[in-house]
C-alpha positions in Angstrom: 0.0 0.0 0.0 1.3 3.2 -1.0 0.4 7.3 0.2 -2.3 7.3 -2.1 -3.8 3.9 -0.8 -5.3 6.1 2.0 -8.2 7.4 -0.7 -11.2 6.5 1.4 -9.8 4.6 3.9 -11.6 4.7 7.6 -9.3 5.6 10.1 -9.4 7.0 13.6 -6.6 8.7 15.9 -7.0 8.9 19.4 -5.2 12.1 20.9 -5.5 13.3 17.3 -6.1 17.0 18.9 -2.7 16.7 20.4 0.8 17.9 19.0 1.6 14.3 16.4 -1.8 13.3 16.1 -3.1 16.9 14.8 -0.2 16.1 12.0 -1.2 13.3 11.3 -4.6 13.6 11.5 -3.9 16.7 8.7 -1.8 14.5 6.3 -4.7 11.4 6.4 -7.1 14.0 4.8 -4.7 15.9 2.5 -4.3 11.7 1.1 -8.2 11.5 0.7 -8.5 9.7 4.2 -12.0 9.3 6.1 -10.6 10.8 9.2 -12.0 11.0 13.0 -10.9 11.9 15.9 -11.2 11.1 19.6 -10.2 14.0 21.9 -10.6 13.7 25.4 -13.7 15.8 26.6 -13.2 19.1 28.0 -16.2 20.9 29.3 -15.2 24.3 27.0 -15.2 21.6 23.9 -12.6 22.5 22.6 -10.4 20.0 20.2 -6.9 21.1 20.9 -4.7 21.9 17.8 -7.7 20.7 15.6 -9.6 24.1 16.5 -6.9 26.3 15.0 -6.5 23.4 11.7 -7.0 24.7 8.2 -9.0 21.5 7.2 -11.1 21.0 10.5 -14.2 20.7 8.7 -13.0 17.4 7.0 -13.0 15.8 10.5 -15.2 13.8 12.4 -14.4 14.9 15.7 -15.9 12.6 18.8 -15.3 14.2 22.6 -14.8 11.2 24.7 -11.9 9.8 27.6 -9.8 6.2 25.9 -10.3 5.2 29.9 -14.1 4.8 29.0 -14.1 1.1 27.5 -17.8 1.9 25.9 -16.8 5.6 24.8 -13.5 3.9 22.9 -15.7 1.1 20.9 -18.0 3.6 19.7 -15.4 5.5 18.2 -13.5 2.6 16.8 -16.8 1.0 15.3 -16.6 0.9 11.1 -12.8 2.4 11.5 -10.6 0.1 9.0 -6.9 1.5 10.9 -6.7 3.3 14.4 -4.0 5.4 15.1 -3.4 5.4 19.2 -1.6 8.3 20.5 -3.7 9.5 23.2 -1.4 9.6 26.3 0.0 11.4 30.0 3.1 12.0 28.1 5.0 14.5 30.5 7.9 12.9 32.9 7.7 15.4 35.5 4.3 15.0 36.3 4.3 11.0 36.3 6.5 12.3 39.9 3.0 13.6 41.3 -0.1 11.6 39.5 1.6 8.2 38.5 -1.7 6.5 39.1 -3.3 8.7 36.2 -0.7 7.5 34.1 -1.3 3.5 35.0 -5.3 4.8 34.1 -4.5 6.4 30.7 -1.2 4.8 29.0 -2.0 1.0 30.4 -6.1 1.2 31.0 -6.6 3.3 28.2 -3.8 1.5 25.4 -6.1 -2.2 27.2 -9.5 -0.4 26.2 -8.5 0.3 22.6 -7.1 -3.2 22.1 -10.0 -5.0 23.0 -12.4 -2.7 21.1 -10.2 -3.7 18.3 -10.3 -7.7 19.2 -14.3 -7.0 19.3 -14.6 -5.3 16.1 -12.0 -6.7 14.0 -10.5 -4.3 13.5 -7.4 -4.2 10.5 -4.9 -2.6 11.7 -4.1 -0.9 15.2 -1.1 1.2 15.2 0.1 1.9 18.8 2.3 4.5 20.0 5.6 4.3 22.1 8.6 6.2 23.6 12.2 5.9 23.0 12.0 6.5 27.0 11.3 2.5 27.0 14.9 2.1 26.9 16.3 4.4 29.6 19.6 5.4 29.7 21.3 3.4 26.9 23.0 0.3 27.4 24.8 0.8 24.1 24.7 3.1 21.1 22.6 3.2 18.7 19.8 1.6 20.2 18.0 -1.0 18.4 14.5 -3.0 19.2 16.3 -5.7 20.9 17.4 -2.8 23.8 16.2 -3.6 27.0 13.2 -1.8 28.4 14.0 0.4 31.5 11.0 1.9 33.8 13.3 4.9 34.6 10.1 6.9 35.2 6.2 6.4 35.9 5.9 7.4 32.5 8.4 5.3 31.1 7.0 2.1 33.1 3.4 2.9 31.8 4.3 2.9 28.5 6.5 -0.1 28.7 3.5 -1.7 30.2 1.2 -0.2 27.5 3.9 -1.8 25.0 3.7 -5.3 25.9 -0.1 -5.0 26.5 0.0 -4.8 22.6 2.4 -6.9 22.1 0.4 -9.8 24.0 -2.8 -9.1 22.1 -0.9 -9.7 18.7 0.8 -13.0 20.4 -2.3 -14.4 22.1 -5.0 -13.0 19.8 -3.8 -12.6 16.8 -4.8 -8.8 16.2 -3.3 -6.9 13.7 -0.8 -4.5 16.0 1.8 -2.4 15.1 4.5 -0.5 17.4 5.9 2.9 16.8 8.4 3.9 18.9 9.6 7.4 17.8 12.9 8.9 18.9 12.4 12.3 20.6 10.0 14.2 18.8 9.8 18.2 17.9 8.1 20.8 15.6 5.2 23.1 15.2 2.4 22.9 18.2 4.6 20.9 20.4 3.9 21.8 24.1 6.7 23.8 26.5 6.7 20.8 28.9 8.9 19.8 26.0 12.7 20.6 25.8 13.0 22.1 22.4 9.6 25.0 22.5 11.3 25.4 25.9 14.4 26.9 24.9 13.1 28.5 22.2 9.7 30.4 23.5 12.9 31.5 26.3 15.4 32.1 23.9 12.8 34.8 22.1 12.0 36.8 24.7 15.4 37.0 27.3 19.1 35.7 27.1 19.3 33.8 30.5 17.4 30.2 29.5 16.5 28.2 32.5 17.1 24.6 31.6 17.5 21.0 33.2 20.5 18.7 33.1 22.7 19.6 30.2 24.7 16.8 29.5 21.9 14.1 28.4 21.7 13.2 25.1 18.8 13.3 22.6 17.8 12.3 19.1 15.2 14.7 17.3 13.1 14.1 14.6 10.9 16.4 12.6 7.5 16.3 13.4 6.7 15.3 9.5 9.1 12.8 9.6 7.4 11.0 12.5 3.8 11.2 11.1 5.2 9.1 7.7 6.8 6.7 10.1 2.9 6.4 11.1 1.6 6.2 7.4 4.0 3.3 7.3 3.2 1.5 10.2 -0.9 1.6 8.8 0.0 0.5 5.3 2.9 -2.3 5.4 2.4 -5.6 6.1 5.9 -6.1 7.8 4.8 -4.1 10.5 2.1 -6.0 12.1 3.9 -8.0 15.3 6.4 -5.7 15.1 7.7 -3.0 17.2 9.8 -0.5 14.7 12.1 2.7 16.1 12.0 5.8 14.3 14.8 8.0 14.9 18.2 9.8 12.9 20.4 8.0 14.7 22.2 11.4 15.9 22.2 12.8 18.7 23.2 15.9 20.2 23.4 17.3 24.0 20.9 19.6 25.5 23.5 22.4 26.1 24.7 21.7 22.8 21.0 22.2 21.9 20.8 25.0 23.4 23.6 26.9 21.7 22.0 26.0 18.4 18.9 27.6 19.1 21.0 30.5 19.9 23.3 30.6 16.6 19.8 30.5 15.0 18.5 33.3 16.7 21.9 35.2 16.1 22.0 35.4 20.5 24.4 35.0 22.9 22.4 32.5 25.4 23.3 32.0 29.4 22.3 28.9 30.1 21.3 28.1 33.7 20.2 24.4 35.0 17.6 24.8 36.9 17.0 22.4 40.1 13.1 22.5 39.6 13.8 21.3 36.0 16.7 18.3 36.8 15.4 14.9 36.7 16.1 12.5 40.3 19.7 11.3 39.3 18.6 7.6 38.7 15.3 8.8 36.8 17.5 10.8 34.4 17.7 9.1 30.8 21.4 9.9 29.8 22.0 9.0 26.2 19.3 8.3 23.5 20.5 7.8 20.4 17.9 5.2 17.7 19.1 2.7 15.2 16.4 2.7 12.5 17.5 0.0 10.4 14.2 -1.7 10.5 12.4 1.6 9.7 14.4 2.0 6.6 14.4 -2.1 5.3 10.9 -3.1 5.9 9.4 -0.2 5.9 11.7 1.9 2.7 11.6 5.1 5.5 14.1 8.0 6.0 14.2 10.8 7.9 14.3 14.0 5.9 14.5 17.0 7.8 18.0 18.0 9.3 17.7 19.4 13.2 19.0 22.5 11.5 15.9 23.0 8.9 13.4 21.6 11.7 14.6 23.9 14.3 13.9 26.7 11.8 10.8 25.7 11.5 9.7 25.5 14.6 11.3 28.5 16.0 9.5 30.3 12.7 6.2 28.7 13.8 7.1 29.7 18.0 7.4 33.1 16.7 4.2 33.6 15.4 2.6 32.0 18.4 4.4 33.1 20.9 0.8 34.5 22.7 -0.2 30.7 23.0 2.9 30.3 25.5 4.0 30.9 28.9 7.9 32.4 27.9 10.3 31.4 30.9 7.3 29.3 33.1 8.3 25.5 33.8 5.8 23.3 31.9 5.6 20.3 33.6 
Protein backbone atom coordinates (compact mmCIF):
# COMPACT_ATOMS: atom_id res chain seq x y z
CA UNK A 1 0.00 0.00 0.00
CA UNK A 2 1.28 3.25 -1.03
CA UNK A 3 0.38 7.33 0.19
CA UNK A 4 -2.27 7.29 -2.14
CA UNK A 5 -3.78 3.92 -0.83
CA UNK A 6 -5.32 6.09 2.00
CA UNK A 7 -8.20 7.43 -0.67
CA UNK A 8 -11.23 6.51 1.36
CA UNK A 9 -9.77 4.59 3.87
CA UNK A 10 -11.57 4.69 7.59
CA UNK A 11 -9.30 5.62 10.13
CA UNK A 12 -9.44 6.97 13.64
CA UNK A 13 -6.61 8.66 15.93
CA UNK A 14 -6.99 8.87 19.39
CA UNK A 15 -5.22 12.07 20.90
CA UNK A 16 -5.49 13.30 17.34
CA UNK A 17 -6.09 16.97 18.88
CA UNK A 18 -2.70 16.66 20.38
CA UNK A 19 0.80 17.88 18.96
CA UNK A 20 1.64 14.34 16.41
CA UNK A 21 -1.81 13.30 16.14
CA UNK A 22 -3.08 16.94 14.85
CA UNK A 23 -0.17 16.12 11.98
CA UNK A 24 -1.24 13.28 11.33
CA UNK A 25 -4.58 13.60 11.47
CA UNK A 26 -3.87 16.72 8.73
CA UNK A 27 -1.79 14.50 6.34
CA UNK A 28 -4.65 11.40 6.44
CA UNK A 29 -7.12 13.98 4.84
CA UNK A 30 -4.70 15.89 2.49
CA UNK A 31 -4.25 11.65 1.14
CA UNK A 32 -8.17 11.51 0.69
CA UNK A 33 -8.53 9.67 4.22
CA UNK A 34 -11.99 9.30 6.10
CA UNK A 35 -10.63 10.78 9.19
CA UNK A 36 -11.96 10.98 13.02
CA UNK A 37 -10.89 11.86 15.90
CA UNK A 38 -11.18 11.09 19.60
CA UNK A 39 -10.25 14.03 21.86
CA UNK A 40 -10.60 13.71 25.43
CA UNK A 41 -13.68 15.83 26.65
CA UNK A 42 -13.16 19.08 27.99
CA UNK A 43 -16.18 20.94 29.27
CA UNK A 44 -15.24 24.28 26.96
CA UNK A 45 -15.16 21.63 23.92
CA UNK A 46 -12.60 22.46 22.63
CA UNK A 47 -10.41 20.04 20.23
CA UNK A 48 -6.89 21.14 20.90
CA UNK A 49 -4.75 21.92 17.76
CA UNK A 50 -7.74 20.67 15.59
CA UNK A 51 -9.62 24.11 16.48
CA UNK A 52 -6.90 26.25 14.96
CA UNK A 53 -6.49 23.43 11.68
CA UNK A 54 -7.04 24.72 8.19
CA UNK A 55 -9.05 21.47 7.21
CA UNK A 56 -11.11 21.00 10.47
CA UNK A 57 -14.23 20.71 8.67
CA UNK A 58 -13.00 17.41 6.98
CA UNK A 59 -12.99 15.82 10.47
CA UNK A 60 -15.17 13.80 12.41
CA UNK A 61 -14.39 14.88 15.73
CA UNK A 62 -15.89 12.58 18.81
CA UNK A 63 -15.25 14.19 22.64
CA UNK A 64 -14.78 11.20 24.68
CA UNK A 65 -11.87 9.80 27.63
CA UNK A 66 -9.83 6.21 25.88
CA UNK A 67 -10.33 5.15 29.93
CA UNK A 68 -14.11 4.78 29.01
CA UNK A 69 -14.08 1.07 27.49
CA UNK A 70 -17.84 1.93 25.86
CA UNK A 71 -16.81 5.65 24.79
CA UNK A 72 -13.45 3.86 22.86
CA UNK A 73 -15.68 1.10 20.91
CA UNK A 74 -18.02 3.61 19.73
CA UNK A 75 -15.41 5.50 18.22
CA UNK A 76 -13.52 2.56 16.82
CA UNK A 77 -16.85 1.03 15.35
CA UNK A 78 -16.61 0.90 11.10
CA UNK A 79 -12.85 2.43 11.55
CA UNK A 80 -10.57 0.15 8.98
CA UNK A 81 -6.87 1.53 10.86
CA UNK A 82 -6.72 3.28 14.35
CA UNK A 83 -4.00 5.36 15.14
CA UNK A 84 -3.40 5.43 19.23
CA UNK A 85 -1.57 8.32 20.55
CA UNK A 86 -3.68 9.45 23.24
CA UNK A 87 -1.41 9.56 26.34
CA UNK A 88 -0.03 11.38 29.99
CA UNK A 89 3.14 11.98 28.15
CA UNK A 90 5.05 14.45 30.54
CA UNK A 91 7.92 12.88 32.87
CA UNK A 92 7.75 15.43 35.46
CA UNK A 93 4.27 15.03 36.33
CA UNK A 94 4.34 11.01 36.29
CA UNK A 95 6.45 12.28 39.86
CA UNK A 96 3.04 13.59 41.28
CA UNK A 97 -0.06 11.64 39.47
CA UNK A 98 1.61 8.24 38.46
CA UNK A 99 -1.65 6.48 39.13
CA UNK A 100 -3.26 8.72 36.22
CA UNK A 101 -0.67 7.46 34.08
CA UNK A 102 -1.31 3.46 34.96
CA UNK A 103 -5.27 4.82 34.14
CA UNK A 104 -4.50 6.44 30.66
CA UNK A 105 -1.22 4.78 29.04
CA UNK A 106 -2.01 1.03 30.44
CA UNK A 107 -6.10 1.20 30.99
CA UNK A 108 -6.57 3.33 28.15
CA UNK A 109 -3.81 1.46 25.35
CA UNK A 110 -6.11 -2.18 27.23
CA UNK A 111 -9.55 -0.35 26.18
CA UNK A 112 -8.50 0.29 22.59
CA UNK A 113 -7.12 -3.25 22.14
CA UNK A 114 -10.03 -4.97 23.02
CA UNK A 115 -12.36 -2.73 21.08
CA UNK A 116 -10.18 -3.74 18.32
CA UNK A 117 -10.30 -7.68 19.21
CA UNK A 118 -14.33 -7.04 19.34
CA UNK A 119 -14.63 -5.35 16.14
CA UNK A 120 -11.98 -6.69 14.00
CA UNK A 121 -10.51 -4.28 13.48
CA UNK A 122 -7.43 -4.20 10.52
CA UNK A 123 -4.86 -2.64 11.74
CA UNK A 124 -4.12 -0.86 15.22
CA UNK A 125 -1.14 1.16 15.21
CA UNK A 126 0.10 1.93 18.83
CA UNK A 127 2.29 4.50 19.99
CA UNK A 128 5.57 4.26 22.09
CA UNK A 129 8.58 6.24 23.63
CA UNK A 130 12.15 5.90 22.97
CA UNK A 131 11.95 6.48 27.01
CA UNK A 132 11.32 2.47 26.97
CA UNK A 133 14.87 2.14 26.90
CA UNK A 134 16.25 4.45 29.57
CA UNK A 135 19.62 5.43 29.72
CA UNK A 136 21.26 3.39 26.92
CA UNK A 137 23.03 0.32 27.43
CA UNK A 138 24.83 0.76 24.09
CA UNK A 139 24.73 3.10 21.08
CA UNK A 140 22.58 3.22 18.72
CA UNK A 141 19.81 1.62 20.21
CA UNK A 142 17.96 -1.01 18.40
CA UNK A 143 14.51 -2.97 19.25
CA UNK A 144 16.29 -5.66 20.94
CA UNK A 145 17.41 -2.75 23.75
CA UNK A 146 16.19 -3.63 27.02
CA UNK A 147 13.17 -1.78 28.39
CA UNK A 148 13.98 0.37 31.46
CA UNK A 149 10.97 1.92 33.76
CA UNK A 150 13.26 4.91 34.64
CA UNK A 151 10.10 6.92 35.20
CA UNK A 152 6.16 6.43 35.94
CA UNK A 153 5.90 7.44 32.47
CA UNK A 154 8.39 5.27 31.06
CA UNK A 155 6.96 2.13 33.06
CA UNK A 156 3.45 2.93 31.80
CA UNK A 157 4.27 2.89 28.54
CA UNK A 158 6.51 -0.05 28.69
CA UNK A 159 3.45 -1.69 30.22
CA UNK A 160 1.17 -0.15 27.51
CA UNK A 161 3.92 -1.82 24.99
CA UNK A 162 3.74 -5.30 25.91
CA UNK A 163 -0.13 -4.99 26.54
CA UNK A 164 0.02 -4.76 22.64
CA UNK A 165 2.41 -6.93 22.13
CA UNK A 166 0.38 -9.84 23.97
CA UNK A 167 -2.79 -9.06 22.12
CA UNK A 168 -0.88 -9.69 18.75
CA UNK A 169 0.76 -13.01 20.35
CA UNK A 170 -2.28 -14.41 22.10
CA UNK A 171 -5.02 -13.04 19.82
CA UNK A 172 -3.76 -12.62 16.75
CA UNK A 173 -4.76 -8.77 16.17
CA UNK A 174 -3.25 -6.91 13.67
CA UNK A 175 -0.81 -4.52 16.04
CA UNK A 176 1.77 -2.42 15.08
CA UNK A 177 4.51 -0.47 17.42
CA UNK A 178 5.91 2.91 16.75
CA UNK A 179 8.36 3.87 18.86
CA UNK A 180 9.60 7.43 17.81
CA UNK A 181 12.93 8.91 18.93
CA UNK A 182 12.39 12.33 20.56
CA UNK A 183 10.05 14.21 18.77
CA UNK A 184 9.76 18.24 17.93
CA UNK A 185 8.12 20.81 15.60
CA UNK A 186 5.17 23.06 15.22
CA UNK A 187 2.45 22.89 18.18
CA UNK A 188 4.63 20.86 20.41
CA UNK A 189 3.86 21.81 24.08
CA UNK A 190 6.67 23.80 26.47
CA UNK A 191 6.73 20.82 28.87
CA UNK A 192 8.91 19.76 25.96
CA UNK A 193 12.72 20.58 25.77
CA UNK A 194 12.96 22.08 22.42
CA UNK A 195 9.59 25.01 22.52
CA UNK A 196 11.30 25.44 25.94
CA UNK A 197 14.44 26.93 24.89
CA UNK A 198 13.11 28.52 22.16
CA UNK A 199 9.74 30.45 23.51
CA UNK A 200 12.93 31.47 26.32
CA UNK A 201 15.45 32.11 23.85
CA UNK A 202 12.81 34.81 22.14
CA UNK A 203 12.03 36.81 24.71
CA UNK A 204 15.38 36.97 27.28
CA UNK A 205 19.14 35.71 27.15
CA UNK A 206 19.29 33.83 30.55
CA UNK A 207 17.39 30.17 29.55
CA UNK A 208 16.52 28.21 32.53
CA UNK A 209 17.08 24.57 31.64
CA UNK A 210 17.48 21.00 33.24
CA UNK A 211 20.54 18.70 33.10
CA UNK A 212 22.65 19.63 30.19
CA UNK A 213 24.72 16.78 29.50
CA UNK A 214 21.95 14.07 28.35
CA UNK A 215 21.69 13.20 25.10
CA UNK A 216 18.79 13.34 22.58
CA UNK A 217 17.83 12.32 19.07
CA UNK A 218 15.24 14.74 17.33
CA UNK A 219 13.10 14.10 14.57
CA UNK A 220 10.91 16.43 12.59
CA UNK A 221 7.49 16.34 13.40
CA UNK A 222 6.68 15.33 9.46
CA UNK A 223 9.06 12.78 9.57
CA UNK A 224 7.36 11.02 12.51
CA UNK A 225 3.83 11.21 11.09
CA UNK A 226 5.19 9.07 7.70
CA UNK A 227 6.85 6.74 10.15
CA UNK A 228 2.90 6.42 11.09
CA UNK A 229 1.59 6.15 7.42
CA UNK A 230 4.03 3.33 7.26
CA UNK A 231 3.23 1.53 10.23
CA UNK A 232 -0.88 1.60 8.84
CA UNK A 233 -0.03 0.52 5.30
CA UNK A 234 2.91 -2.30 5.43
CA UNK A 235 2.42 -5.61 6.12
CA UNK A 236 5.91 -6.13 7.77
CA UNK A 237 4.80 -4.08 10.49
CA UNK A 238 2.10 -6.05 12.14
CA UNK A 239 3.85 -8.01 15.28
CA UNK A 240 6.39 -5.73 15.07
CA UNK A 241 7.69 -3.00 17.22
CA UNK A 242 9.78 -0.49 14.68
CA UNK A 243 12.12 2.66 16.06
CA UNK A 244 11.97 5.82 14.25
CA UNK A 245 14.85 7.98 14.88
CA UNK A 246 18.20 9.80 12.85
CA UNK A 247 20.39 8.05 14.70
CA UNK A 248 22.23 11.45 15.86
CA UNK A 249 22.22 12.80 18.68
CA UNK A 250 23.15 15.91 20.16
CA UNK A 251 23.36 17.26 23.97
CA UNK A 252 20.88 19.62 25.53
CA UNK A 253 23.55 22.37 26.09
CA UNK A 254 24.69 21.67 22.80
CA UNK A 255 21.00 22.15 21.94
CA UNK A 256 20.84 24.99 23.43
CA UNK A 257 23.58 26.95 21.66
CA UNK A 258 22.00 26.03 18.38
CA UNK A 259 18.90 27.63 19.07
CA UNK A 260 21.03 30.52 19.91
CA UNK A 261 23.26 30.61 16.56
CA UNK A 262 19.81 30.51 14.98
CA UNK A 263 18.53 33.25 16.70
CA UNK A 264 21.95 35.20 16.15
CA UNK A 265 22.00 35.35 20.46
CA UNK A 266 24.43 34.97 22.89
CA UNK A 267 22.38 32.52 25.37
CA UNK A 268 23.34 32.05 29.45
CA UNK A 269 22.32 28.88 30.12
CA UNK A 270 21.29 28.08 33.73
CA UNK A 271 20.17 24.45 34.96
CA UNK A 272 17.59 24.84 36.89
CA UNK A 273 17.00 22.44 40.14
CA UNK A 274 13.15 22.51 39.55
CA UNK A 275 13.79 21.33 36.02
CA UNK A 276 16.67 18.33 36.81
CA UNK A 277 15.41 14.93 36.70
CA UNK A 278 16.09 12.55 40.28
CA UNK A 279 19.70 11.26 39.30
CA UNK A 280 18.62 7.60 38.68
CA UNK A 281 15.29 8.78 36.81
CA UNK A 282 17.47 10.76 34.45
CA UNK A 283 17.72 9.06 30.82
CA UNK A 284 21.38 9.85 29.81
CA UNK A 285 21.95 8.98 26.19
CA UNK A 286 19.31 8.33 23.46
CA UNK A 287 20.50 7.83 20.37
CA UNK A 288 17.93 5.16 17.65
CA UNK A 289 19.12 2.73 15.21
CA UNK A 290 16.43 2.75 12.55
CA UNK A 291 17.54 -0.05 10.40
CA UNK A 292 14.20 -1.72 10.53
CA UNK A 293 12.39 1.56 9.69
CA UNK A 294 14.45 2.01 6.61
CA UNK A 295 14.42 -2.10 5.29
CA UNK A 296 10.85 -3.15 5.87
CA UNK A 297 9.44 -0.20 5.90
CA UNK A 298 11.72 1.93 2.74
CA UNK A 299 11.59 5.07 5.54
CA UNK A 300 14.09 7.98 6.03
CA UNK A 301 14.21 10.76 7.91
CA UNK A 302 14.25 14.01 5.89
CA UNK A 303 14.51 16.98 7.76
CA UNK A 304 17.98 17.97 9.28
CA UNK A 305 17.75 19.35 13.17
CA UNK A 306 18.97 22.49 11.49
CA UNK A 307 15.90 23.05 8.94
CA UNK A 308 13.37 21.56 11.74
CA UNK A 309 14.58 23.95 14.34
CA UNK A 310 13.89 26.73 11.77
CA UNK A 311 10.76 25.71 11.47
CA UNK A 312 9.68 25.52 14.58
CA UNK A 313 11.28 28.50 16.04
CA UNK A 314 9.46 30.26 12.65
CA UNK A 315 6.18 28.67 13.83
CA UNK A 316 7.11 29.68 17.97
CA UNK A 317 7.40 33.13 16.68
CA UNK A 318 4.24 33.60 15.40
CA UNK A 319 2.57 32.04 18.45
CA UNK A 320 4.44 33.13 20.95
CA UNK A 321 0.84 34.49 22.66
CA UNK A 322 -0.15 30.70 23.01
CA UNK A 323 2.86 30.29 25.52
CA UNK A 324 4.04 30.90 28.86
CA UNK A 325 7.93 32.45 27.88
CA UNK A 326 10.31 31.37 30.90
CA UNK A 327 7.34 29.27 33.11
CA UNK A 328 8.29 25.52 33.84
CA UNK A 329 5.83 23.29 31.90
CA UNK A 330 5.58 20.33 33.64
Amino acid sequence: MTNTDWKGRKVLITGGGGFIGSHLAERLVALGADVRVLVRYVSTGRRGWLDHSAVKSNFEVVLGDTRDFSCVRDAMRDRQVVFHLAALIGIPYSYRAPRAYVSTNIEGTLNVLEAGRELGTERIVCTSTSEVYGTAQYIPINERHPLQGQSPYSASKIGADKLAESYHLSFGLPVAIARPFNTYGPRQSARAVIPALITQALVFSEIHIGSLSPTRDFNFVTDIVEGFLCMGTREQAVGRTINFGTGVEISIGNLARTVGQLLGKELTLVSEEERVRPANSEVERLCADSTQACELLDWKPSVTLEEGLHRTIAWIEQNLPLYREGHYEV
